[in-house]
C-alpha positions as CSV (number, residue, x, y, z in Angstrom):
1,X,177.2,97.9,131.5
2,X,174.0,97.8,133.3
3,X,171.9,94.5,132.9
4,X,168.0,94.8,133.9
5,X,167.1,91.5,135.4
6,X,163.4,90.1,135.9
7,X,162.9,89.1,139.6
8,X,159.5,86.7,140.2
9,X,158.5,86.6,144.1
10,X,156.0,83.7,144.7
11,X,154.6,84.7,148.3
12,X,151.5,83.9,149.7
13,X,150.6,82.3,146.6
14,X,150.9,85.4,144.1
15,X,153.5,85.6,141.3
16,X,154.4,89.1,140.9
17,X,157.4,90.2,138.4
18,X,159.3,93.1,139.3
19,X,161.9,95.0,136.9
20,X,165.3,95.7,139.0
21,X,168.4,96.5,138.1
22,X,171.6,94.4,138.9
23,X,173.6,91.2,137.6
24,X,173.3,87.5,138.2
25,X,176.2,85.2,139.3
26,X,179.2,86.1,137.8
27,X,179.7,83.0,136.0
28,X,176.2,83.4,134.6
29,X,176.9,86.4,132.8
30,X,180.6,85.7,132.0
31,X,181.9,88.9,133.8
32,X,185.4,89.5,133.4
33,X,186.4,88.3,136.6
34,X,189.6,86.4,137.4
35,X,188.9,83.2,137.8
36,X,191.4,81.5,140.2
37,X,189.8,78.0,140.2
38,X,186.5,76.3,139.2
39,X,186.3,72.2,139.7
40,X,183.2,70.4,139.7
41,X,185.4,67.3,139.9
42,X,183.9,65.8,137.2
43,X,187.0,64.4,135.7
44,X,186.8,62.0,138.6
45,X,190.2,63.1,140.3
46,X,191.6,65.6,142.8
47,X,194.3,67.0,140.5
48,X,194.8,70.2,141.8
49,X,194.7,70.2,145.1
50,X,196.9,68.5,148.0
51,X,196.2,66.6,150.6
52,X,197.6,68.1,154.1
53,X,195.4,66.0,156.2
54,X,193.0,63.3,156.0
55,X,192.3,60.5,153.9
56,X,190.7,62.1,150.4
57,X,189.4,61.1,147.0
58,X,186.6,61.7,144.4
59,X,183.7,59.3,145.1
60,X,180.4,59.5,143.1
61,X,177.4,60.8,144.7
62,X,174.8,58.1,143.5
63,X,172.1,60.3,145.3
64,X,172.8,63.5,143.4
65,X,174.7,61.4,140.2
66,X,177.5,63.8,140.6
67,X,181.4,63.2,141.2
68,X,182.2,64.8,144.8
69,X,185.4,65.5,147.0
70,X,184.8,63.2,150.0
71,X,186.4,62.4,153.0
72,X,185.2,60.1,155.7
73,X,187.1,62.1,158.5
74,X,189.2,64.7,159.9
75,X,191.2,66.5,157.2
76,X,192.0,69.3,155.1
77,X,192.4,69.9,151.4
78,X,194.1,72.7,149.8
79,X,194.7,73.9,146.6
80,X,197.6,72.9,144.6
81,X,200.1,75.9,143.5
82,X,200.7,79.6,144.7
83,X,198.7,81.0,147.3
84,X,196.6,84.2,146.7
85,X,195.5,86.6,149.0
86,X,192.4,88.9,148.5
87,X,189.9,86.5,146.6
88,X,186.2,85.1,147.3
89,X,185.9,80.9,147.7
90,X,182.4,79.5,146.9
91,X,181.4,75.8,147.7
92,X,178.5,73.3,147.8
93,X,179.1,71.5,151.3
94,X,177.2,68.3,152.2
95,X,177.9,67.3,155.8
96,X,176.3,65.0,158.1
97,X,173.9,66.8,160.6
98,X,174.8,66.1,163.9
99,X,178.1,64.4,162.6
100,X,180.2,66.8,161.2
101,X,181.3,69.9,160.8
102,X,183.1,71.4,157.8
103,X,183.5,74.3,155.4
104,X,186.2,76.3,153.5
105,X,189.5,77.6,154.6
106,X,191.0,81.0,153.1
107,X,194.7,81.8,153.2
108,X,195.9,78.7,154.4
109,X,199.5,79.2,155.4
110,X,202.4,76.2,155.0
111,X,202.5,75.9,159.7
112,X,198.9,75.1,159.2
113,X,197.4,78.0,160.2
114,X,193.9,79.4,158.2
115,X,190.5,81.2,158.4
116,X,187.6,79.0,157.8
117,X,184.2,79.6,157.6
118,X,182.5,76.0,158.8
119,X,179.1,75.1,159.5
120,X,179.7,73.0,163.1
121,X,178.0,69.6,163.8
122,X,175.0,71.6,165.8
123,X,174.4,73.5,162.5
124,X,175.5,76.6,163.6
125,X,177.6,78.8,161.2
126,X,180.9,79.5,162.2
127,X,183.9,82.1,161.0
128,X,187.0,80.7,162.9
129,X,190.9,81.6,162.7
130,X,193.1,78.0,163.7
131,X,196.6,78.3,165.1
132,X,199.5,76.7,163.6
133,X,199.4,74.6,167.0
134,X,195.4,73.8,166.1
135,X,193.8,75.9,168.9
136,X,190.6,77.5,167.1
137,X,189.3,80.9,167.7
138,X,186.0,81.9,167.0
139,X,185.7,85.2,165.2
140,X,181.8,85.2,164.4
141,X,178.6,83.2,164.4
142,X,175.1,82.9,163.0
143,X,172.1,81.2,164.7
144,X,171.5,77.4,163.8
145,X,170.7,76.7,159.9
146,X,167.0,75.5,160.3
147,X,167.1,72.6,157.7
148,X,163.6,71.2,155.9
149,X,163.2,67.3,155.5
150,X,165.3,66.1,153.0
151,X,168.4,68.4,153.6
152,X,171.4,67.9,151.6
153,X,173.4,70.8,150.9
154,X,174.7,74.3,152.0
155,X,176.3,76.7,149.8
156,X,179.3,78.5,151.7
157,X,180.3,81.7,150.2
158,X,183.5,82.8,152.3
159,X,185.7,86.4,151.0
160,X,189.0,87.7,152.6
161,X,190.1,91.3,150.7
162,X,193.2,92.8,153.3
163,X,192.0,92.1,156.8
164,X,188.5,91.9,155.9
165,X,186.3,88.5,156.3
166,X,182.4,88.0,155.2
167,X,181.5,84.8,154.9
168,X,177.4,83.6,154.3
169,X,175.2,80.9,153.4
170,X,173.7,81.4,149.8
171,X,170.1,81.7,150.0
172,X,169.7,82.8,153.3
173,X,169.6,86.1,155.5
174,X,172.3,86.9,157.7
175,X,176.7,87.3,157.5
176,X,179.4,85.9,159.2
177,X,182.4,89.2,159.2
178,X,185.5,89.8,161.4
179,X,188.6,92.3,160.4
180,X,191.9,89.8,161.2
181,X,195.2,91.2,160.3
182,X,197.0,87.5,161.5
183,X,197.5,85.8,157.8
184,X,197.7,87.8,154.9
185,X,197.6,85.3,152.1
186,X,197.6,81.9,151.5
187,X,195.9,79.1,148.9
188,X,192.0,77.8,149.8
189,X,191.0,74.4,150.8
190,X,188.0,72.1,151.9
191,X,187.8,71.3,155.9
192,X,186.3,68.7,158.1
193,X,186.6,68.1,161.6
194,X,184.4,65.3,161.6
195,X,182.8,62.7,158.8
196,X,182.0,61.7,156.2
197,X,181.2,65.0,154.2
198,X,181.1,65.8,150.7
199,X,182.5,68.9,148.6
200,X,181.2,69.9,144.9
201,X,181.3,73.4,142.8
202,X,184.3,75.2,144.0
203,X,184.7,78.2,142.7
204,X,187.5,80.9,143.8
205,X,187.4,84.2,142.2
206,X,190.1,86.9,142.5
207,X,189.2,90.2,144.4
208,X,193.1,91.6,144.1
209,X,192.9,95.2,143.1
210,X,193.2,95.5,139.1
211,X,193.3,98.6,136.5
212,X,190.9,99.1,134.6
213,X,188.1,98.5,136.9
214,X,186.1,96.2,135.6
215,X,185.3,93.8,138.7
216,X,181.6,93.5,139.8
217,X,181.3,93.4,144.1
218,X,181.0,90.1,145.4
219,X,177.2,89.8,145.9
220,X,176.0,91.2,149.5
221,X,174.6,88.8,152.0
222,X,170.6,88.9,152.3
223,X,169.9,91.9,154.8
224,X,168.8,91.1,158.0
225,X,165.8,92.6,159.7
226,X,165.7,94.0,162.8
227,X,162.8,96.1,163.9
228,X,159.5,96.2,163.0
229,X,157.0,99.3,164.0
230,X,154.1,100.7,162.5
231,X,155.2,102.2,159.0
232,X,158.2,101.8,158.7
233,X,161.2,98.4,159.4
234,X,165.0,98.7,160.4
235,X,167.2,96.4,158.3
236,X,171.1,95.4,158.8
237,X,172.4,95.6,155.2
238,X,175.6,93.1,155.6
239,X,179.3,94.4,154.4
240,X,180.6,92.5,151.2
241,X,184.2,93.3,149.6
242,X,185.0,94.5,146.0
243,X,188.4,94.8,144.6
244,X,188.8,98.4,144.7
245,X,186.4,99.0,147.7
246,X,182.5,99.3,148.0
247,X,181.5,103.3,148.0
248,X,178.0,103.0,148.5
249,X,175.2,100.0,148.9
250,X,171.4,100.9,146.9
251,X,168.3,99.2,149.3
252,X,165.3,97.9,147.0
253,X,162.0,97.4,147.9
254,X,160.1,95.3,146.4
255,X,156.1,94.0,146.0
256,X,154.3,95.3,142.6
257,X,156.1,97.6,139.7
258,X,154.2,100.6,141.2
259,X,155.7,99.9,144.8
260,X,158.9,98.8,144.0
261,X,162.3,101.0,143.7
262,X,165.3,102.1,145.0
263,X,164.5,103.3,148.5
264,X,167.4,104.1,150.4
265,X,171.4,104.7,149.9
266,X,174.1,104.0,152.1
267,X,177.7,105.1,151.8
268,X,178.7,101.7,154.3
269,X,176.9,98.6,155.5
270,X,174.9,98.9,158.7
271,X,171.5,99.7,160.0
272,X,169.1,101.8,158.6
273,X,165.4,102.9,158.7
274,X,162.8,102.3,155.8
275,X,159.2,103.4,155.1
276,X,156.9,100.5,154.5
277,X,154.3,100.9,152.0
278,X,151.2,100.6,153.4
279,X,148.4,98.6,151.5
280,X,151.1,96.3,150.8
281,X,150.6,92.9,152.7
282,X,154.4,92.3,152.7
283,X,157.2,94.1,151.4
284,X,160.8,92.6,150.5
285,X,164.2,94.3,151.0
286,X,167.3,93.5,148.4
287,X,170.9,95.1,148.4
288,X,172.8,95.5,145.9
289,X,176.7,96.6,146.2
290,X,178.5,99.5,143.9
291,X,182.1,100.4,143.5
292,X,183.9,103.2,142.4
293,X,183.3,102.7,138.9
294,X,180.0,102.2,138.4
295,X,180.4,98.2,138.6
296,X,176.9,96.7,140.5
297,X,176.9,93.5,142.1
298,X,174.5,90.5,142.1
299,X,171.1,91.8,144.3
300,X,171.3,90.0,148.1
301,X,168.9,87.6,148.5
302,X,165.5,89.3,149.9
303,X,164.2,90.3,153.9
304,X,161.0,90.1,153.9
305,X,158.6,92.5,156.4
306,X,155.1,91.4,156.9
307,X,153.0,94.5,156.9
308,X,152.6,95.7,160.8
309,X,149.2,96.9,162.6
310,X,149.0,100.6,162.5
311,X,149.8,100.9,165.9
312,X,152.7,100.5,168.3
313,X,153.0,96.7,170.1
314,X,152.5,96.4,173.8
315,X,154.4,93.5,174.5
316,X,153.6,91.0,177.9
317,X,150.7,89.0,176.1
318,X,151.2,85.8,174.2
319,X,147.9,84.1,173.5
320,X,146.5,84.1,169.7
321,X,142.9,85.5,169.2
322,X,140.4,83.2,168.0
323,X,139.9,83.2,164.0
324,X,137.4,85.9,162.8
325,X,134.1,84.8,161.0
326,X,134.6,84.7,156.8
327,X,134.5,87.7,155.1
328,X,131.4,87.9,153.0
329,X,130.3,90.9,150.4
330,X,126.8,92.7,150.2
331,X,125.6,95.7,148.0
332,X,126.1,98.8,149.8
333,X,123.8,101.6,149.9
334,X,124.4,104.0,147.4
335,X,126.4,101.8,145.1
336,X,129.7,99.3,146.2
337,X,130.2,96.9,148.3
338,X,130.6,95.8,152.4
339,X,132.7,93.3,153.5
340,X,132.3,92.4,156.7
341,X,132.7,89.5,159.0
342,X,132.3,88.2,162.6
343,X,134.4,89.5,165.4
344,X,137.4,87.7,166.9
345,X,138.0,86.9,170.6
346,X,140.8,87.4,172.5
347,X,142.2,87.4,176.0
348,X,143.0,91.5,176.2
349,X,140.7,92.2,173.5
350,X,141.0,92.3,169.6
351,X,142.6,96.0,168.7
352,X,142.2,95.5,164.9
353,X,141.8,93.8,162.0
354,X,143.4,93.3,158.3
355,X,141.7,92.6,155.7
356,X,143.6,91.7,152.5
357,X,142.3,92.0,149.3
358,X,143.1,90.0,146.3
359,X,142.6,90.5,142.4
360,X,139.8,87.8,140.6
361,X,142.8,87.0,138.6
362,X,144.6,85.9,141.2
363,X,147.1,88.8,140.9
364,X,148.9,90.9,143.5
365,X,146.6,91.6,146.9
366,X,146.1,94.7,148.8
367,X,145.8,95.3,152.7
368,X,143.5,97.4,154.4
369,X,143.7,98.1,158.0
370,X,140.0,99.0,160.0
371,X,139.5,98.9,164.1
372,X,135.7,97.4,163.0
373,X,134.5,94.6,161.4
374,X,133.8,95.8,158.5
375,X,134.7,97.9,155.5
376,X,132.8,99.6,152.5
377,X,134.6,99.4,149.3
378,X,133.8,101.4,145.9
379,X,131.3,99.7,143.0
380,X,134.2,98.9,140.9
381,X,136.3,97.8,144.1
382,X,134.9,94.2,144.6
383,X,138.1,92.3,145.0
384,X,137.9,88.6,143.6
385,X,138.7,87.3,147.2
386,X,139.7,87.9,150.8
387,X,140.8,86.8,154.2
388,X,140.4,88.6,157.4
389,X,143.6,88.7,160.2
390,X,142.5,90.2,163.8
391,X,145.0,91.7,166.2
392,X,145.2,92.1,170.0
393,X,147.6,95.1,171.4
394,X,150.4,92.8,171.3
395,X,150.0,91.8,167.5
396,X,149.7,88.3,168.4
397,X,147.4,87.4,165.3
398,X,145.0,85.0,163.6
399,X,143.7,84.4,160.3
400,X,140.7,83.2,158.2
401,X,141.0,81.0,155.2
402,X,140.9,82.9,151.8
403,X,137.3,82.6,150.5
404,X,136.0,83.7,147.0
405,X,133.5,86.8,147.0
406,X,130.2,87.0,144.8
C-alpha cells in the first residue's frame, strides 16, 4: 500500500505544499511492524528493564510534566528478558550539555560488552563498540550538534541488522554507520557516562527477516550535501537497514508541484549528482528507502541547496559586498516592466546579481540571475515583491531587504 503524504516547507517565509509519496512514522500509521518494546514510562516505574549499573528510577520531569528514566550518574539500563538481534532502538535523550554524555546501547551482551550510539559531553555524536573490560572504541562520528537556546532534547535513532550499524539524530542531516561483526545479538538499554540525564519514548522495533514481507525500511537519515556548482549539487544519501535488505533508494526534489519529483535512483547509498532547477531560489533533497517488495519507508528529513551563481567559484576571497540599492519597478518601453537597482561594491568586484521574485500573494518566489543591474520583465510579469543578492567571483554575497513593488 502506497500512502500520498502532504509535505509543507516554510523557507524564507513561503508556505509551499508539495504532494510526495512515502509513509510517516511507523507508529503513526500503525504498520505492521513488530514491536519489541514501547515505554513512555508513564506508569511511573522501570518494570521492564534491569539495572546493570548505576543508581536508576522514574522521576517526573516538572519542566516537560512527563515521567522520565533518570539517573544522576554513571550507569546502564537494559532491557528486561531475551535479547534480540537485528532490530532498530529509538529514544528521546535529555543530557546535560557540557556534563554528560549518553545514548542507547544495542546488543548488549551479559560480560558487559555493547554498541552505543551516545551523544558525548562536547555534543559530538558518537557510534562506539565497549569491551567487556570497558575500553571504548570509536567506530564513527558526526560534527558537534549545534543546539538553539532553550535545548532540551535529542532524538537518537540507533539500528543494528547482521553487522550493519546506522545510527542518526532525528531531525537533522547527517549518519553515524560502521559494519562490526564483534556481537551478534543482545537486549537494548539507556547509557550514561556522566549526569544527571533523562530518558523518555523508547521504542525498539524488530528488523529480523520475516515472510511475508510486509516490513517498511527504517527511515533513511537526512542526506547530506556535499558539493555545490553551478546547475547542479552532489548529495551523500546515508545507508538505512530493512529486514530483508534495501534494493534501491528514490532522491526527491522538492520546491513547487511543478518542480518537484522523483529525480534520481540509486541501487545503494552513496554520492550522487543532481540537476538543480534553475529559477528556483532553493531546492530541497528527500530520500526515501524501498525493499524488495515494494515496501517504502518514511522520506529522510530534507538537504536543502541554496540556488548557486551561474558561474564556477574562485575561491581565496572572503570579504562580503556591500548591500545593492532597493529594487524599484518602472514601465518599460513597449509594455512591462524594469526592475532595477543600484550597484554593489566589493573588494574584487561584483560578478552578478540575483534577483528573486515573489508572488503579490505571498506565494512561491522565483530567481532570476543577470550580470547588470537591471532586468525587463513582461506586462503581466510584475511580481508583488523582490530583493536583490550581488555576488563577487567567490560567491561571497549580500542581500537587500524584501520591498513591495507598485
Amino acid at each position: 500500500m502506497r500512502v500520498r503524504k502532504l509535505l509543507v516547507m516554510m523557507t524564507a517565509g513561503l508556505l509551499t505544499a508539495v504532494m510526495l509519496p512515502g509513509r510517516a512514522s511507523a507508529a503513526e500509521f500503525g504498520d505492521p511492524a513488530p514491536v519489541l518494546l514501547a515505554d513512555s514510562f508513564d506508569d511511573g516505574t522501570l518494570a521492564g528493564w534491569e539495572p546493570v549499573s548505576g543508581s536508576w528510577d522514574a522521576a517526573l520531569d516538572e519542566e516537560w510534566n512527563a515521567t522520565v528514566a533518570r539517573t544522576t550518574g554513571p550507569g546502564l539500563l537494559r532491557t528486561a528478558g531475551p535479547g534480540w538481534a537485528d532490530y532498530a532502538v529509538t529514544v528521546d535523550v535529555r543530557p546535560t550539555p557540557g556534563q554528560t554524555g549518553a545514548g542507547v546501547a544495542v546488543r548488549v551482551r551479559p560480560d558487559g560488552s555493547h554498541y552505543r550510539m551516545v551523544i558525548r559531553n562536547d555534543m559530538v555524536p558518537a557510534l562506539q563498540y565497549v569491551s567487556a573490560r570497558g575500553t571504548v572504541q570509536t567506530l564513527d562520528t558526526l560534527p558537534a550538534l549545534v543546539t538553539p537556546p532553550g535545548w532540551r532534547s535529542a532524538r537518537l535513532i540507533l539500528a543494528v541488522r547482521g553487522s550493519t550499524l546506522v545510527g542518526y539524530t532525528a531531525g537533522t542531516g547527517g549518519a553515524l554507520f560502521a559494519r562490526d561483526v564483534r556481537l551478534g545479538g543482545g537486549p537494548a538499554a539507556l547509557v550514561s557516562y556522566g549526569g544527571p540525564v533523562d530518558f523518555d519514548n523508547v521504542r525498539v522495533e524488530s528488523y529480523a527477516a520475516a515472510q511475508p514481507d510486509i516490513r517498511y525500511p527504517l527511515r533513511p537519515p537526512g542526506a547530506d550535501v556535499v558539493r555545490v556548482e553551478p546547475g547542479y549539487a552532489t548529495i551523500r544519501v546515508h545507508p538505512t537497514i530493512d529486514d530483508t535488505g534495501v534494493t534501491d533508494y528514490v532522491v526527491y526534489r522538492t520546491y513547487t508541484t511543478e518542480s518537484s519529483g522523483v529525480i534520481a535512483t540509486l541501487p545503494a547509498a552513496g554520492t550522487v549528482r543532481l540537476p538543480l532547477d534553475p529559477i528556483a531560489p532553493w531546492m530541497n533533497f528527500h530520500v526515501m528507502a524501498r525493499d524488495a517488495a515494494g515496501n517504502e519507508s518514511a522520506l529522510s528529513h530534507w538537504a536543502t541547496v541554496p540556488q548557486p551563481p551561474a558561474f564556477p567559484r574562485v575561491p581565496g576571497d572572503t570579504e562580503r559586498p556591500g548591500a545593492p540599492g532597493l529594487p524599484t519597478a518602472t514601465p518599460a518601453p513597449g509594455g512591462g516592466w524594469t526592475i532595477s537597482w543600484a550597484p554593489a561594491t566589493d573588494n574584487v568586484g561584483v560578478v552578478a546579481y540575483h534577483l528573486y521574485l515573489y508572488s503579490s500573494s505571498g506565494g512561491t518566489a522565483r530567481i532570476l540571475k543577470t550580470t547588470a543591474n537591471s532586468l525587463t520583465l513582461g506586462a503581466n510579469s510584475l511580481p508583488g515583491s523582490a530583493l536583490v543578492t550581488a555576488y563577487d567571483r567567490s560567491w561571497n554575497e549580500m542581500s537587500t531587504i524584501m520591498v513591495q513593488l507598485p
